[in-house]
N, C-alpha and C positions, 0 to 999 in steps of 0.2 A: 574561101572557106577557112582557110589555114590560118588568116588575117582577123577573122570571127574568131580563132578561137584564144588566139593571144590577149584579144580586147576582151572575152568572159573569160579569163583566165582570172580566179580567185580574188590573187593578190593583185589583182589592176583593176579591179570594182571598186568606185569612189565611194558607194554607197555602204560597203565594208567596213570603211575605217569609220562609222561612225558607231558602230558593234565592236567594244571592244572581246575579245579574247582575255582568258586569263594570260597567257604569253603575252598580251599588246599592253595588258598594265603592269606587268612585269618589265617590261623595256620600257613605257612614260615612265613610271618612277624611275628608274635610271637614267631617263632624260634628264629629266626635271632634276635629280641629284647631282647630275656634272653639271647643268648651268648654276644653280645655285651655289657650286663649288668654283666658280669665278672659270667656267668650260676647262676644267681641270679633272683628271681622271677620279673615282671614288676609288674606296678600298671597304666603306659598310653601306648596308641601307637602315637607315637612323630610325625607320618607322618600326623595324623589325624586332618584335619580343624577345626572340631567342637567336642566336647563330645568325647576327648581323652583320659580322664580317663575309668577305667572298673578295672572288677577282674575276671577273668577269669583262672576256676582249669589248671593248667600248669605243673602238672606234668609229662606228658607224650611230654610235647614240653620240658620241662626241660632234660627229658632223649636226644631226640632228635637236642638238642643245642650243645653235643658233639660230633655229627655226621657232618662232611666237608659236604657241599651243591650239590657237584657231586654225594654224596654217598648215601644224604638224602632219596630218593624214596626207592632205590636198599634195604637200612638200615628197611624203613619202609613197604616196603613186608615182609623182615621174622621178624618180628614184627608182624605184622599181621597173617602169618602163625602159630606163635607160641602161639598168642594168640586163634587161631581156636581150634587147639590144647590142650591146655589148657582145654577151655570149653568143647571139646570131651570128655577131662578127668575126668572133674566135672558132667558128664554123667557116666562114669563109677563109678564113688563113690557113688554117686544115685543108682547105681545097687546094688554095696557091702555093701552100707547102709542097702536096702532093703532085700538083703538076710541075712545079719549076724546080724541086729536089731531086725526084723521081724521073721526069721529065713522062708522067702518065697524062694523055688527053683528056681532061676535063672541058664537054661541050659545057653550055651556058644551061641547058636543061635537064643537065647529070646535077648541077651545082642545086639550082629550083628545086630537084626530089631530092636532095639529103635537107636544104631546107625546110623545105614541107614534113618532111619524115621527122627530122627535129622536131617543129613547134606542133606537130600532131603527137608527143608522146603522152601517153594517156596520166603518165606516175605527175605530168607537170600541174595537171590540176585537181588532184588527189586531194581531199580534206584534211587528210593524216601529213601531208607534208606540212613542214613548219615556214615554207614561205607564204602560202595561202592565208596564212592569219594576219592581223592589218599592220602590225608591226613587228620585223622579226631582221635575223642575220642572219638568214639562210640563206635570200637574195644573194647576199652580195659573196658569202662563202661559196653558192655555189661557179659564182663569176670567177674567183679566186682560185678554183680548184680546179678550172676547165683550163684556165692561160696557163698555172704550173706546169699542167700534165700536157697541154701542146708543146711547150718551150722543153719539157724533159723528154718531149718523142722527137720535136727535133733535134737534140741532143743523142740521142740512140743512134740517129742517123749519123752525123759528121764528126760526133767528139769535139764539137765547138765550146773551148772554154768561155769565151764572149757571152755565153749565156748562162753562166753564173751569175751576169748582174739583175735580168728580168728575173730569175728564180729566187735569186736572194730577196727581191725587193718584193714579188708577193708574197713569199713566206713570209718575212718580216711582217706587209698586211695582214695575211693570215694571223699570226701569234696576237697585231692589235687587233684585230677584227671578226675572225669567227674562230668559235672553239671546232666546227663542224670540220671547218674547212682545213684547219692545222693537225686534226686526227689527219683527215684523209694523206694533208702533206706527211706526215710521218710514215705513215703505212706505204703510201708510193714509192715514198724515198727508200727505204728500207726494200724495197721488192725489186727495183728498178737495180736498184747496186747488186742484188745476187744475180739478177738477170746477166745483164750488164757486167758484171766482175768488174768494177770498180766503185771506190768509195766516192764519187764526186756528188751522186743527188746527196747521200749521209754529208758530204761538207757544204752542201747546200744550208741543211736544216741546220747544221755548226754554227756557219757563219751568221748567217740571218740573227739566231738565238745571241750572238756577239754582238751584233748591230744594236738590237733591244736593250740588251743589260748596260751596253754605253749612253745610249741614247735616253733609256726609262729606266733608270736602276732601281727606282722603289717600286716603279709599277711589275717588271719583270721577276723580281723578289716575291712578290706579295701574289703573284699570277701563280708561279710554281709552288710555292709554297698551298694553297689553298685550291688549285688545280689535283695537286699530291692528293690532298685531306679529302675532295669531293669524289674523285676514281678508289679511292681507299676505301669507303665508306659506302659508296655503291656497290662495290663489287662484296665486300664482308656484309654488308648489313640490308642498304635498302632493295638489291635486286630482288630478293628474298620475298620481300613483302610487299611490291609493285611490279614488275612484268612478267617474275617467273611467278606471281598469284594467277594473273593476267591467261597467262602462256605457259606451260611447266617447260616444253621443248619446244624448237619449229620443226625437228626433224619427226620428233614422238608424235606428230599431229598426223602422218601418214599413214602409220599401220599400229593405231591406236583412239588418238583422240577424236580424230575427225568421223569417226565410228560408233564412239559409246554417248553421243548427242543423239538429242530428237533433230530433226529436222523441220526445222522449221526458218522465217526470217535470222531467230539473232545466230543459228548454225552457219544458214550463209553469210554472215559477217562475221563470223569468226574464220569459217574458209579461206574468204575473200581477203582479211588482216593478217595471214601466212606472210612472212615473209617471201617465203618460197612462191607463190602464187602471184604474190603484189612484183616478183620480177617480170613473171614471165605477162600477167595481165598488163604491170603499167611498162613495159619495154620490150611488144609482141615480138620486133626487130629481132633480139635476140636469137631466136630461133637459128634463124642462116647462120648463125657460128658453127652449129654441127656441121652440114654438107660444105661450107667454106672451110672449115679448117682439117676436113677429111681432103678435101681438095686439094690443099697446101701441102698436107703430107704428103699425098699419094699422086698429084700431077707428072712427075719423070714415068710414070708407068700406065697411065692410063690417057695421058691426054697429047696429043700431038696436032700441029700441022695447023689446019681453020680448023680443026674441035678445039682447043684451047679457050677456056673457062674466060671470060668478061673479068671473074674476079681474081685472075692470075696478072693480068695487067695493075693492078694495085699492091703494093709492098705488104709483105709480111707483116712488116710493123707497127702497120694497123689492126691488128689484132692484139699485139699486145697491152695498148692501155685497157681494153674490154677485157682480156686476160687478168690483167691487175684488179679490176674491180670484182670479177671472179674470185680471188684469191681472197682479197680481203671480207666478201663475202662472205666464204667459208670461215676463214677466221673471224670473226663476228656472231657469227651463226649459234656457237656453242653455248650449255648455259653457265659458263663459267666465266664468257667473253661477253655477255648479254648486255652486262651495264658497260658495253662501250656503244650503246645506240641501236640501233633495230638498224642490221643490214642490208637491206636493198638499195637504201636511201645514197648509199656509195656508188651505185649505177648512174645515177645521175651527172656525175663528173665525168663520166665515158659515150654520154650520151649523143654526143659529135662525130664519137667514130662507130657508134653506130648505126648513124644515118649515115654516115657514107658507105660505110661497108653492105649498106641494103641497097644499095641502085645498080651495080651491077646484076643482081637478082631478078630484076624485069627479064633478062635473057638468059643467064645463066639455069634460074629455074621460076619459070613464072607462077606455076599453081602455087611453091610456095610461100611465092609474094604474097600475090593474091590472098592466100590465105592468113598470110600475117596482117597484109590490111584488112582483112575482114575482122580478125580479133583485136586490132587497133580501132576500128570505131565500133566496135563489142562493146569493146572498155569504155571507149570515149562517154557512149549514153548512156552506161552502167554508172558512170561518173557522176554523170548528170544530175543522173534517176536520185542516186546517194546522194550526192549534194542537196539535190534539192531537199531530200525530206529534213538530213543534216539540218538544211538553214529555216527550214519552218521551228524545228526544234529550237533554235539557237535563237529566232525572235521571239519566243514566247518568253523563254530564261532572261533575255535582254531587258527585256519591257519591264520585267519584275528587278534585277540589276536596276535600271533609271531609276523604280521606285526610291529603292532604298537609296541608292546615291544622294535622290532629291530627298529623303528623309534626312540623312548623316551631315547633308548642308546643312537644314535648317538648326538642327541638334547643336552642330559644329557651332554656329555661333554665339551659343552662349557656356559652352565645356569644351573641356579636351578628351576628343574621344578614343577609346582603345576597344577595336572589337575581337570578340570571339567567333567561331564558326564551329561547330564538329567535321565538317566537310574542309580540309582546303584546297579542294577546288573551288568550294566558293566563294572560301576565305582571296582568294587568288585573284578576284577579278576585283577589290576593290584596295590594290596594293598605291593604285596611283590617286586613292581618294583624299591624299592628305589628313586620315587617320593614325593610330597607331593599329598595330594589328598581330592578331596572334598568327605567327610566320616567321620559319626561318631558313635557311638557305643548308642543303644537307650536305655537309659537313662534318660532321661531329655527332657524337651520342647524346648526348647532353640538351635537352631540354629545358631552357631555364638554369636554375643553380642545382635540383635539386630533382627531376626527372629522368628516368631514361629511356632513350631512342624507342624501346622495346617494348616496354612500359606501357606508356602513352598511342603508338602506333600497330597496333595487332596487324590492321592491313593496311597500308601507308596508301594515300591521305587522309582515312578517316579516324578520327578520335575516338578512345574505347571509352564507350560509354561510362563505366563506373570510372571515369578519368576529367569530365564533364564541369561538373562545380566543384574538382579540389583545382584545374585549373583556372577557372574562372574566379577565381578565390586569390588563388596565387599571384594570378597577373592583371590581377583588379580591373576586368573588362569592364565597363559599362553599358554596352550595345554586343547584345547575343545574336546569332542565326543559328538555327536549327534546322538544320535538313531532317525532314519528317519522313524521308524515303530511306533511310538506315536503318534496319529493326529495332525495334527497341528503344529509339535515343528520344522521343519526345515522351515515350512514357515515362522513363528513368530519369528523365529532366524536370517532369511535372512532379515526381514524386519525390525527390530528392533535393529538388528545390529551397534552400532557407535563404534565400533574396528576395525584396521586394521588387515586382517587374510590370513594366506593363506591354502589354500587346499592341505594336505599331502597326505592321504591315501579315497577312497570311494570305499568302498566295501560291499556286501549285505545292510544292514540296518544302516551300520555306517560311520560319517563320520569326521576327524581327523584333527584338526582346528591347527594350530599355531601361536598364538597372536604376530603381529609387532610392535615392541615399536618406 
């Protein structure tokens, strides 16, 4: 079953990568930029209107810039298989860590149920995770973040400096390779050493960041420098008008929001998109940390002789990476901390020690087990249920996407095209068309020479309407989209109108302008 669910697992559907995401033509065109850059790193994206500069970790589109464009999906499934794989692995070290450091008996079918418990967690085939879409660095950040945090728990154990070299060399990955994944190394690092009382995971991230700036000195320059500008400018300007419009609190949703709603379908998906909620649904596991870690405190006093707990045979220190993703958690959580990511998604990295820390639980307390598997495959077909309707939605938007693509070809070869959108989300999905495109990378206020952030974005990603044709003006698009499901915007576009246009394509909510010169 467990085998079934790795193989429908999102991002391991061939048929996926043929649907892009607006995330999956945000990474082709960053393909396609570093091979056309002789497979040397970028530092802009040249299609982009506005805030075309960025740094963006590339090492995993660097790998994939040597793969032909036919091959690229086909290439980036067993990429993602092997990365699964991988991390199944880094589960199994976690076992023989535990048994030959600790010297704790691990049968052959203790190992099977942290397995199984593993590839059954419900958060791994969530829509909302960013590895699920057909091309992405999450995969491999989240590979990245699971060996650190083994190699820094066996590290808590013996004070082995010998593994400064594996931690040096994935953080170094990390910094080229996912931005997700070098958050979470920072946060760990940083938790681990107050733990711990000493500096050595902080000379961890030291060194590695030395490594880099020898190694990539323009790329490392140019990563912090516009790393700075994009955490700067989320946290002052776009949280504001993108997850706290979204979300005002995830704490305020408990004895507040989740009350002054009707009730209805989109109520439970806003429930359901808590944070808070999306731990305890996609990582039911969790739960045994209360009665385990009441156990751990209070075992000299309640437990002796054969009563003695299943999970007192396992070290303390297993709790602590779960502990870490706890803490950063919290710190995430607030809306002050918002624009460092949506917090749950950091459970993920701990997600090994929490399948091991559930198999003593068969004995220790079976009802509940039992009842964390029951709300692990709760979730599983709640998953499903979402998805699926998810992907019925996503082919209809797709098919009208092909349209226009197959329009902007045929257009493309006799102009140079540059398009607009009021929406960029749907500006977003045609970044890898080989157009130009109104789009830019948040950064900065600035809008063009002569726009600002504020201006132009009332609720980030959509265009304020009276803002429409002075930019379509401005940046002389020739090829309009109008998302007709924004109030307002296709009236104020009819009306306000002084171009000559004609109507290519109207379908569901969009509709496919072509400026006459």
């Amino acid at each position: 079953m467990n085998c079934l669910m790795v193989i429908n697992n999102p991002s391991l559907k061939k048929f996926n990568f043929s649907q892009r995401s607006g995330d999956s033509s945000y990474h082709e065109l960053l393909i396609k930029q570093i091979r056309n850059n002789k497979h040397r790193f970028v530092y802009e994206f040249k299609p982009f209107l506005f805030n075309s500069d960025f740094c963006y970790p590339q090492l995993y589109h660097w790998i994939l810039s040597y793969v032909k464009d036919e091959k690229l999906y086909a290439v980036n499934w067993y990429l993602n298989l092997f990365l699964i794989i991988l991390q199944i692995t880094c589960l199994l070290s976690l076992c023989f860590a535990v048994k030959y450091i600790f010297g704790v008996y691990l049968s052959v079918t203790d190992i099977l149920w942290a397995v199984c418990i593993y590839i059954a967690t419900p958060f791994f085939y969530d829509r909302s995770n960013a590895k699920n879409v057909a091309l992405s660095t999450r995969q491999i950040g989240v590979t990245l973040g699971q060996y650190y945090l083994l190699f820094l728990f066996i590290f808590s154990i013996d004070q082995n400096l010998f593994l400064l070299v594996p931690l040096v060399i994935i953080a170094s990955l990390a910094i080229l390779g996912s931005q997700f994944a070098l958050q979470y190394i920072l946060f760990c690092s940083l938790i681990f050493s107050i733990f711990l009382k000493t500096i050595f995971p902080m000379l961890v991230v030291t060194v590695s960041s030395i490594v880099i700036m020898f190694i990539f000195k323009d790329y490392f320059r140019h990563f912090l420098k516009y790393q700075w500008k994009h955490k700067q400018f989320y946290y002052k300007v776009l949280a504001k008008k993108f997850i706290l419009k979204l979300r005002y609190s995830i704490w305020r949703d408990f004895y507040w929001d989740f009350w002054r709603r009707s009730v209805n379908k989109s109520w439970l998906l806003y429930v359901y998109q808590n944070p808070v909620v999306k731990v305890f649904l996609g990582f039911p596991f969790i739960f045994l940390l209360i009665p385990y870690f009441w156990i751990f405190i209070n075992h000299n006093y309640f437990f002796e002789g054969d009563n003695i707990p299943e999970i007192l045979h396992l070290p303390f220190h297993l709790i602590i990476p779960i502990l870490v993703s706890v803490l950063i958690f919290l710190i995430t959580s607030f809306r002050k901390t918002r624009f460092l990511g949506e917090p749950h998604r950091y459970f993920e990295f701990s997600a090994i020690f929490i399948a091991l820390l559930a198999v003593p639980a068969k004995k220790d307390y079976l009802l509940l087990f039992i009842a964390c598997g029951g709300l692990n495959i709760f979730s599983l077909i709640s998953q499903y249920i979402l998805n699926k309707n998810i992907a019925q939605q996503s082919d209809k938007l797709n098919k009208i996407i092909e349209l226009i693509v197959s329009a902007l070809n045929d257009l493309e070869s006799s102009k140079k095209i540059a398009l607009f959108s009021n929406n960029l989300n749907i500006t977003k999905r045609f970044l890898h068309s080989g157009c130009d495109v109104f789009w830019g990378n948040v950064t900065g206020r600035k809008v063009g020479e002569q726009y600002d952030f504020d201006d132009v974005f009332e609720k980030y990603p959509i265009v304020k309407n009276s803002y429409i044709m002075e930019l379509i003006d401005f940046f002389k698009t020739n090829i309009i989209i109008i998302d007709t499901s924004i109030p307002g915007a296709e009236e104020f576009f009819n009306r306000n109108s002084r171009i000559n246009k004609k109507l290519i394509i109207e379908s569901m909510h969009l509709k496919l302008f072509e400026v006459i010169f």
